[in-house]
C-alpha positions as CSV (number, residue, x, y, z in Angstrom):
1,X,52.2,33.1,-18.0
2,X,55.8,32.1,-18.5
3,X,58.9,32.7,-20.8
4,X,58.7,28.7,-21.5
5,X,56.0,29.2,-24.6
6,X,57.5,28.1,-28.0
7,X,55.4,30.4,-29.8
8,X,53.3,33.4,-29.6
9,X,50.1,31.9,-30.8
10,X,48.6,28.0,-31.2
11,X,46.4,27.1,-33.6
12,X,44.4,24.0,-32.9
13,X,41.4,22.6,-36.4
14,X,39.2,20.3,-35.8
15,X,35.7,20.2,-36.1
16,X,35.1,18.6,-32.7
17,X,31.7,17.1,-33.2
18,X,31.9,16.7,-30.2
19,X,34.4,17.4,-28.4
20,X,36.3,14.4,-26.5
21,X,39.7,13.1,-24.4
22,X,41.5,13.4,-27.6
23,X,41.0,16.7,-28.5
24,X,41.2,17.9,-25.0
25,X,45.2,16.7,-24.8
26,X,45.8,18.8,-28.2
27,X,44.4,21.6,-27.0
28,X,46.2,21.2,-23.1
29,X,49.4,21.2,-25.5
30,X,48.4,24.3,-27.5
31,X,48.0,25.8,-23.8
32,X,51.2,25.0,-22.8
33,X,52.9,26.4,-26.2
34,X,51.8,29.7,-26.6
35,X,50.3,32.6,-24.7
36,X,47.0,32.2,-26.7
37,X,45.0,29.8,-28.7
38,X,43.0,29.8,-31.8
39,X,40.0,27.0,-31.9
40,X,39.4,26.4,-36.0
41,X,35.8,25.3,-35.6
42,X,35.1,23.4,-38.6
43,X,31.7,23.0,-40.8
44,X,30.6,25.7,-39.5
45,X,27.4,27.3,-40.9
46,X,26.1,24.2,-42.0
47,X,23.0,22.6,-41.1
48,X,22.2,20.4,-38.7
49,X,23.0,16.3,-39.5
50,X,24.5,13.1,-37.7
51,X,27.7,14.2,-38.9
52,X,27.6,17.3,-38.0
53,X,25.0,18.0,-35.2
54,X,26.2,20.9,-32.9
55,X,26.7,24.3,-34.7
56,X,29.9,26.1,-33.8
57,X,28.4,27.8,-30.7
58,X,27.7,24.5,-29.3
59,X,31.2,23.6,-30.1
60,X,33.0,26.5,-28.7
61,X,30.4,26.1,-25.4
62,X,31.4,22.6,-25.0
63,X,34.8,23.2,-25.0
64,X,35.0,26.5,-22.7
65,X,33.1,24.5,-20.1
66,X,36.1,22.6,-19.7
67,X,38.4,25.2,-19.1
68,X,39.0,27.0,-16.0
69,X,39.1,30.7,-16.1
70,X,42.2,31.6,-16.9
71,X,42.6,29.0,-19.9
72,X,39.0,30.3,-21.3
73,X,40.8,33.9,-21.5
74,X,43.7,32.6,-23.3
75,X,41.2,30.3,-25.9
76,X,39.2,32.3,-28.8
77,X,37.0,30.2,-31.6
78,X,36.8,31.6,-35.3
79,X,34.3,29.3,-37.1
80,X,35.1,28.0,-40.6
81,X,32.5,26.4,-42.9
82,X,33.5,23.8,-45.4
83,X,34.2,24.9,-48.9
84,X,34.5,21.6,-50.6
85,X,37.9,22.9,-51.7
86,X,41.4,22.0,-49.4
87,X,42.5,25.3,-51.0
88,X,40.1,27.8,-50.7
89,X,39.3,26.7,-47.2
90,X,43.2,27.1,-45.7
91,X,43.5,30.2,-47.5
92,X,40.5,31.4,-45.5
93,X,41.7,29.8,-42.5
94,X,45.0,32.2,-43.2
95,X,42.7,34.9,-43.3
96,X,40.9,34.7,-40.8
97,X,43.9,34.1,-38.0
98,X,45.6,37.0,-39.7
99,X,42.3,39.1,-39.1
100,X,41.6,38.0,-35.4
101,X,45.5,37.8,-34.5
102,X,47.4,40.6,-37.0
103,X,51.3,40.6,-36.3
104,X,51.6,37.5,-33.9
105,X,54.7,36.6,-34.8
106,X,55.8,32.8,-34.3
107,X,52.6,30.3,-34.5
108,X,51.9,26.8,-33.8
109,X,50.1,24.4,-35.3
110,X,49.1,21.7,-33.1
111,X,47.6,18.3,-34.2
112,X,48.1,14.5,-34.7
113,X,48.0,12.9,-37.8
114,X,45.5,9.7,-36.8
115,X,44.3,9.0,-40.8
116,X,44.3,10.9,-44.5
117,X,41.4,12.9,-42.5
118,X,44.7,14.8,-41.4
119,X,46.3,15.6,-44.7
120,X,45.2,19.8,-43.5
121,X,48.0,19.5,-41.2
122,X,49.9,20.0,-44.1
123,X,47.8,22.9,-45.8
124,X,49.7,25.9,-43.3
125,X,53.8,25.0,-43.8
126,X,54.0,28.7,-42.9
127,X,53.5,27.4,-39.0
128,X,55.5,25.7,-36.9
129,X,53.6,21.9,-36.8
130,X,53.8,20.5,-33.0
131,X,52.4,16.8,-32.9
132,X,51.0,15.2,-30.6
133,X,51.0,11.4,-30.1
134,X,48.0,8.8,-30.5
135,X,45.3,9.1,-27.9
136,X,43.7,6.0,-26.9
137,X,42.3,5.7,-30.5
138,X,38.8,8.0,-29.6
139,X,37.2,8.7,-32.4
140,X,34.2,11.5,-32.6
141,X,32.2,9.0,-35.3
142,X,31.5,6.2,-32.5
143,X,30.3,9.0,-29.8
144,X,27.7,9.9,-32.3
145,X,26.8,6.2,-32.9
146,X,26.2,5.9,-29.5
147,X,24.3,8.9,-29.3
148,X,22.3,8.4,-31.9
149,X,21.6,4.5,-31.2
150,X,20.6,4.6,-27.4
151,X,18.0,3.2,-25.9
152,X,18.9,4.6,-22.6
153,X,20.9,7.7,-23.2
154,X,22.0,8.1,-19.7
155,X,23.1,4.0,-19.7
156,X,25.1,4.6,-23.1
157,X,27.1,7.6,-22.0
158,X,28.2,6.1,-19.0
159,X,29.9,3.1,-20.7
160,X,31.9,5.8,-22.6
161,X,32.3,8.2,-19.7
162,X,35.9,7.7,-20.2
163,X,36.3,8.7,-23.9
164,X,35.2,12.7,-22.8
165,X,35.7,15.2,-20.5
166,X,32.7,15.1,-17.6
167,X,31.1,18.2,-18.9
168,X,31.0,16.9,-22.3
169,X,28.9,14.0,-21.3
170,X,26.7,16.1,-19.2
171,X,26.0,18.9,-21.9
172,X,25.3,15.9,-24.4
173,X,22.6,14.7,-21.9
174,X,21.1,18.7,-21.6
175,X,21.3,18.9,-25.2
176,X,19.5,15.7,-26.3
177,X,16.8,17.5,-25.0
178,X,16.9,20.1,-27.6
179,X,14.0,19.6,-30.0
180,X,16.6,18.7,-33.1
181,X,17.7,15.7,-31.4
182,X,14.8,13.3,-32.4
183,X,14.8,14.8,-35.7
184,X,18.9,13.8,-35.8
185,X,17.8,10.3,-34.9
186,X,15.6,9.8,-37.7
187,X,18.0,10.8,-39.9
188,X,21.1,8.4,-38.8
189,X,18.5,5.7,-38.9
190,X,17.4,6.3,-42.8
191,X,20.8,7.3,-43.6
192,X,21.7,3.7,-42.0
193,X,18.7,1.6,-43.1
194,X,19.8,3.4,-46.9
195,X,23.9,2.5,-46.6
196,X,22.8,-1.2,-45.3
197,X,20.9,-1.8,-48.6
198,X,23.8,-1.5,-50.7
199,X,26.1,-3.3,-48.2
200,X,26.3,-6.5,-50.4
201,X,27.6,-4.4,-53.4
202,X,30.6,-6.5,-54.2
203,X,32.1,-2.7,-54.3
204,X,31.2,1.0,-52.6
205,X,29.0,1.9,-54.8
206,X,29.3,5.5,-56.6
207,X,26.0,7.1,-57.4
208,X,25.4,9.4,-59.9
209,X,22.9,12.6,-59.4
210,X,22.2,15.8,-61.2
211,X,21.0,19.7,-59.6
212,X,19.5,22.4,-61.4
213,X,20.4,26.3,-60.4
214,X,17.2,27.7,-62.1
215,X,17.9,32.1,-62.1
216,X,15.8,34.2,-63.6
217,X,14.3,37.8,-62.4
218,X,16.8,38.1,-59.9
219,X,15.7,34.9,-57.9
220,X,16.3,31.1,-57.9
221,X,14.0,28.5,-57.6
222,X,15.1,25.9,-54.7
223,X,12.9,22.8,-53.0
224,X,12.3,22.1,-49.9
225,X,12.8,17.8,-49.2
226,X,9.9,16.0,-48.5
227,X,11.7,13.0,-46.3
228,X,15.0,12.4,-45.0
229,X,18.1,12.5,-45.4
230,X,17.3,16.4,-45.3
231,X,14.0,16.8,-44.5
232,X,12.6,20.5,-44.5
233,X,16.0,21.9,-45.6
234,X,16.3,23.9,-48.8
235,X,17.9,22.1,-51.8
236,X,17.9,22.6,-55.5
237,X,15.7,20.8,-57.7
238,X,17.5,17.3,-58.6
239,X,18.1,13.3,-58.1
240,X,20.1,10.5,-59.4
241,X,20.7,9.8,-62.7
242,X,18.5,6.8,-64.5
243,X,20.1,4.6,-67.1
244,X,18.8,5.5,-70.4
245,X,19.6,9.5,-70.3
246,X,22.2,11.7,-70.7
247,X,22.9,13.9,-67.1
248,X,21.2,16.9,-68.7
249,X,18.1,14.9,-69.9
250,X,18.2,13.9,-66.0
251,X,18.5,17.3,-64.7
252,X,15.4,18.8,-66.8
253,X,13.4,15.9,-66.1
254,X,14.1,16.1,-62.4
255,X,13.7,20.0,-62.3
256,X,10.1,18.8,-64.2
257,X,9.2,16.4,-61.6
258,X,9.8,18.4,-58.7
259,X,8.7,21.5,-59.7
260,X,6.9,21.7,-62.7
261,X,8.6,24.5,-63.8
262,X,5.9,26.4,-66.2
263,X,8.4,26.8,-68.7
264,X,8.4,24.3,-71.8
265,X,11.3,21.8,-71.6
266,X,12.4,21.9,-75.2
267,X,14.0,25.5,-74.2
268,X,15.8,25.1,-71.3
269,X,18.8,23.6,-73.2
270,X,19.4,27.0,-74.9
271,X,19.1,28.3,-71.1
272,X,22.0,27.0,-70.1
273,X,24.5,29.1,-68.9
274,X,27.4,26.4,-67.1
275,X,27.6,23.0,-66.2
276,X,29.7,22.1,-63.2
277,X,30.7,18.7,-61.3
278,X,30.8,18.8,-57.9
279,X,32.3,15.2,-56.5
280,X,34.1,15.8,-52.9
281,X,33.8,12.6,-50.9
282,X,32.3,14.3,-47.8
283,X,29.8,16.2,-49.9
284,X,26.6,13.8,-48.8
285,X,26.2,11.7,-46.2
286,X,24.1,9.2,-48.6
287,X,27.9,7.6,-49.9
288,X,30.1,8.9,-53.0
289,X,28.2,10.8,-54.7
290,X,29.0,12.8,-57.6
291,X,26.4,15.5,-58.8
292,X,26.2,17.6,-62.3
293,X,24.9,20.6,-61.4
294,X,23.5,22.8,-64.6
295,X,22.9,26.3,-64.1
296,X,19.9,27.5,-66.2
297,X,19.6,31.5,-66.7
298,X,16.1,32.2,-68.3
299,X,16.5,35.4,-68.5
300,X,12.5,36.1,-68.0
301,X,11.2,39.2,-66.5
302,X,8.0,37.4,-64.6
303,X,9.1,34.4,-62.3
304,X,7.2,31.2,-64.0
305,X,4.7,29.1,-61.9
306,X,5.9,26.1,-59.8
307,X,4.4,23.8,-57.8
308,X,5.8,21.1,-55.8
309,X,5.7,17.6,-56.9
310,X,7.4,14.2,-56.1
311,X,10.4,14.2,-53.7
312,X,9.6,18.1,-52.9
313,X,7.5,19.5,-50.2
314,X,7.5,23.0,-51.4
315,X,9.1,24.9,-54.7
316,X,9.7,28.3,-54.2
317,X,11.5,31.3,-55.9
318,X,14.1,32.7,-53.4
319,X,15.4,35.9,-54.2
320,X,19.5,35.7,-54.7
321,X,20.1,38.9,-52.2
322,X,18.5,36.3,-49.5
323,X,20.4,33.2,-50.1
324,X,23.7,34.3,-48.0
325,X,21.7,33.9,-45.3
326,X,20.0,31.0,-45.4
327,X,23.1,29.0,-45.5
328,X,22.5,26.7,-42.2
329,X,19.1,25.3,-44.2
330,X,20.7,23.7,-47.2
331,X,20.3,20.0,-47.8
332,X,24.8,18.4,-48.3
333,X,26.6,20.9,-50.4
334,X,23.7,22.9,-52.2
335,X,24.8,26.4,-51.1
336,X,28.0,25.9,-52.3
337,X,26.8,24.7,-55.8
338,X,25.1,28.1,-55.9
339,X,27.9,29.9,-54.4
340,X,30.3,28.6,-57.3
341,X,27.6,30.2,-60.1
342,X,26.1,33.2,-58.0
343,X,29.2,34.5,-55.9
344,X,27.1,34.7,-53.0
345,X,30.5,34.7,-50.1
346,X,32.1,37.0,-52.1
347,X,34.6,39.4,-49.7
């Protein structure tokens, strides 16, 4: 180590799915700026999908095997899962570095504005921002095409050998092995087949949908989906909105056809407890999608019987103590709908 760093710690975010040219020259220049470097890995905890198919300790593998010795004992990784919510997430971004590195003194923030994907470079004004400069336009999104559209995966990684470090391309090849990688494929190709059929809308579309949070006895009653996008992750009890109804005629009428909640419908208006819109733009894969999730409290002492209908391939009352847990099985955003009425990543 020299006396030439600019700062005592670098800080480099990204969610580096995968890992690529471009994010290896940001984190080279976080190397030569300070002593040690922070990895931010982002959506973290979340399950497996073609936007996000390595978990963080894929990430953080990926991205130590290209690193000699002494840069992987200068490079720690703090995982950070998406909160829906810019604030919330770079306040826990603050405290998590603060945890990990407690008085650091001067940090960097190293990163390159390439879109309004970058607008979190703006979240930490508290460190000192060190931009880099365009690099050759690599973008993580046409990797994952490729790796989810190949014929011949060895063929298609070759033609974009140069867009990643050699170790990159190699793990990819070990882990499209792994049995989630079919399963990944299906799921780009509904997700694509289901974007292509709206591709003549005349503009993006923005689809309407409705969840129910269904407590009572100390549990919640969640789904598990049938068919992609999603299949065999845990979700709550919901679909899209059809045009004669009102979003909470939708939502007990879903919650009916999924799970056939033994509880009469006429009472579950005077069960609700909150109503709450949840409209991010990343929050499904599907396209903009903008859900009304109602949270019902029934306040019964016996769980009511389900059974698993329609869209769902099992209904099942979960107990809440459990659901913190379970986090890398939810289906889009659904553990942070129950989250925002439960508390469940409370400190």
């Amino acid at each position: 180590m020299t006396a030439n760093f600019s700062a005592k710690l670098a800080i480099l975010i990204g969610r580096f799915q995968p890992f690529h040219n471009g994010h290896a020259a940001l984190l080279k220049k976080a190397l030569e700026s300070a002593p040690n470097v922070i990895v931010i890995l982002g959506s973290a905890f979340h399950a497996r999908n073609p936007k996000n198919p390595f978990t963080w300790e894929e990430r953080a593998t990926m991205i130590a095997n290209t690193l000699d010795e002494t840069e992987r004992s200068r490079v720690s990784y703090l995982p950070i899962r998406d909160y829906y919510d810019e604030k919330r997430w770079a306040k826990e971004i603050l405290k998590a570095v603060s945890k990990q590195a407690p008085n650091t003194g001067s940090i960097a923030l190293v990163g390159h504005f390439k879109d309004a994907s970058s607008g979190y470079l703006r979240h930490f004004p508290q460190w000192s921002l060190i931009e880099v400069g365009n690099q050759a336009n690599i973008d993580a999104s046409n990797i994952r095409q490729v790796l989810f559209e190949a014929e011949n995966l060895d063929v298609s990684l070759n033609v974009i050998a140069g867009a990643m470090p050699e170790t990159i391309r190699q793990y990819l090849k070990a882990w499209a092995l792994l049995p989630c990688y079919k399963d990944l494929v299906q799921e780009y190709a509904v997700l694509q087949a289901y974007k292509a059929s709206w591709s003549s809308a005349p503009y993006p579309p923005i689809f309407t949908t409705v969840d129910a949070v269904v407590k009572t006895a100390g549990h919640v009653l969640l789904i598990k989906r049938k068919r992609h996008p999603g299949r065999n992750l845990w979700a709550l009890p919901g679909g899209f909105v059809e045009q004669w109804e009102t979003v909470l005629q939708a939502a007990i009428r879903e919650l009916e056809e999924e799970t056939t909640l033994g509880v009469l419908s006429d009472t579950l208006p005077d069960a609700l407890a909150g109503v709450q819109v949840f409209d991010h733009p990343d929050r499904s894969l599907r396209g903009r999608t903008i859900t009304h999730a109602h949270f019902f409290d029934l306040k019964h002492e016996q769980l009511p019987e389900v059974e698993a209908a329609d869209d769902a391939e099992s209904a099942s009352w979960v107990p809440v103590e459990e659901l913190a847990v379970m986090e890398d099985q939810f289906f889009d955003d659904h553990f942070h709908i129950l989250d925002h009425f439960l508390a469940l990543l409370k400190d």
